[in-house]
C-alpha positions, 0 to 999 in steps of 0.5 A: 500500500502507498498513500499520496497526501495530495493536499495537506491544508485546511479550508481555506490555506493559500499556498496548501491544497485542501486535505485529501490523500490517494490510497494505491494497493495492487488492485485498487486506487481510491481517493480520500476527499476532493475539496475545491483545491484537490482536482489540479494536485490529482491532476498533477499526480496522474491525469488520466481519465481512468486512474480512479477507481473510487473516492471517499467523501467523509462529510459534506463540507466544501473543502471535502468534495466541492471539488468533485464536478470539476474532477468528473467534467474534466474525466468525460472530456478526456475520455473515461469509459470506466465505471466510478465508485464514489463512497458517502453518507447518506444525505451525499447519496440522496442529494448527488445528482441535484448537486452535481445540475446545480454545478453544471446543469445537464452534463452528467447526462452526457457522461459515458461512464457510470457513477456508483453511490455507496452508503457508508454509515457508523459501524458499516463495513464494505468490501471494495476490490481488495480492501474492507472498510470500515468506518466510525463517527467523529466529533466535528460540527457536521457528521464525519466518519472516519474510514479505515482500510485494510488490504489484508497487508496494511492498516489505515485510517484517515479521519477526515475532520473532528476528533477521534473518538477514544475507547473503540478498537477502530483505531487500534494498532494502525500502520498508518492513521491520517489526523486533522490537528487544526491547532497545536495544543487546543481542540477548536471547532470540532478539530482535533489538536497535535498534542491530542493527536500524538497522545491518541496515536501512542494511546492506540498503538499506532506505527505512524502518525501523519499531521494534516489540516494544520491551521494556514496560520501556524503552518506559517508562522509557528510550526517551524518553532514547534517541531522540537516539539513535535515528537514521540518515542512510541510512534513516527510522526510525519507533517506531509508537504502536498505531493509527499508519498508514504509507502507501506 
């Protein structure tokens, strides 16, 4: 398994694209999250129509899939033929096709491929080409599930946005788990923070830890003081740059 942290930033950071990483195993090449600054770093990463084989929406905040339309228009024009997979909660399902005539009235009728929705609930779990998923509440100020992946190999689990819930064994003994830390050591906003986050990863176990969703204003200013800081003797810690690769 490889991951490819595509974006890193939160909503609304200029110079880092929003949160969303590429999961790559033998079989499958899935997309965590599409906010309205993901498509050109995906672009970049690889741009063919193809490439994709599902994306998984965490909740329905704009830097988590506004970026979508703009990802399928530019798959129809380029050609793709392939059959797409998009994972979501419900009220994503259920409101996907009048979203998609708000952004560009009457083109999905033209596309030549197929968009399959599949529910993702708290608790539930999918089968998906060679991975099983899986996938828990966390605390934010709209409904988010994280997701967690296994391809029988690897085990990750990205959170999307909020805290993570402690006391449950989603998160145990991970590979790899992805943590939004909006600030260094305050939960704000229904944000984890990077003091929580190190203390929840060495808590459950965990091999590595990734930061992302750091506020554009630490990022900038305080996050290089910081870094001293920054560490633990349980687990590796890393604060990917957009494009950065983690093999597992």
């Amino acid at each position: 398994m490889k991951v490819i942290f595509l974006g890193t930033g939160e909503a609304f950071d200029e110079n880092n694209p929003n949160n969303s990483s590429l999961v790559l195993t033998e079989k499958t090449k899935l997309l965590l999250d599409c906010g309205f600054t993901v498509p050109p770093q995906l672009w970049k990463y690889n741009p063919d129509p193809s490439f994709l084989d599902a994306i998984y929406v965490s909740h329905r905040h704009g830097d988590h899939f506004l970026g979508l339309p703009a990802l399928f228009l530019r798959m129809w024009e380029d050609g793709r033929k392939k059959d797409l997979t998009i994972i979501c909660q419900k009220g994503f399902k259920d409101e996907f096709n009048e979203f998609m005539e708000f952004v560009y009235k009457g083109f999905q009728s033209k596309f030549e491929y197929k968009i399959n929705l599949i529910e993702s609930k708290d608790g539930h779990k999918i089968v998906f080409n060679d991975l099983n998923l899986s996938f828990t509440k966390t605390v934010h100020s709209g409904e988010n599930l994280a997701i967690k992946i296994n391809d029988g190999k690897n085990i990750i689990a990205y959170s999307g946005d909020g805290s993570p819930i402690a006391g449950a064994d989603f998160y145990k003994n991970l590979d790899l788990i992805i943590l939004e830390t909006y600030l260094y050591d305050k939960e704000i906003i229904g944000h984890s923070s990077i003091v929580s986050a190190i203390k929840f990863a060495e808590d459950n176990d965990a091999k590595c830890l990734a930061l992302t969703h750091i506020n554009r204003d630490l990022r900038k200013n305080e996050l290089p003081k910081l870094k001293g800081k920054i560490k633990s003797e349980k687990l590796k810690i890393i604060i990917p740059e957009p494009l950065e690769e983690y093999n597992l």
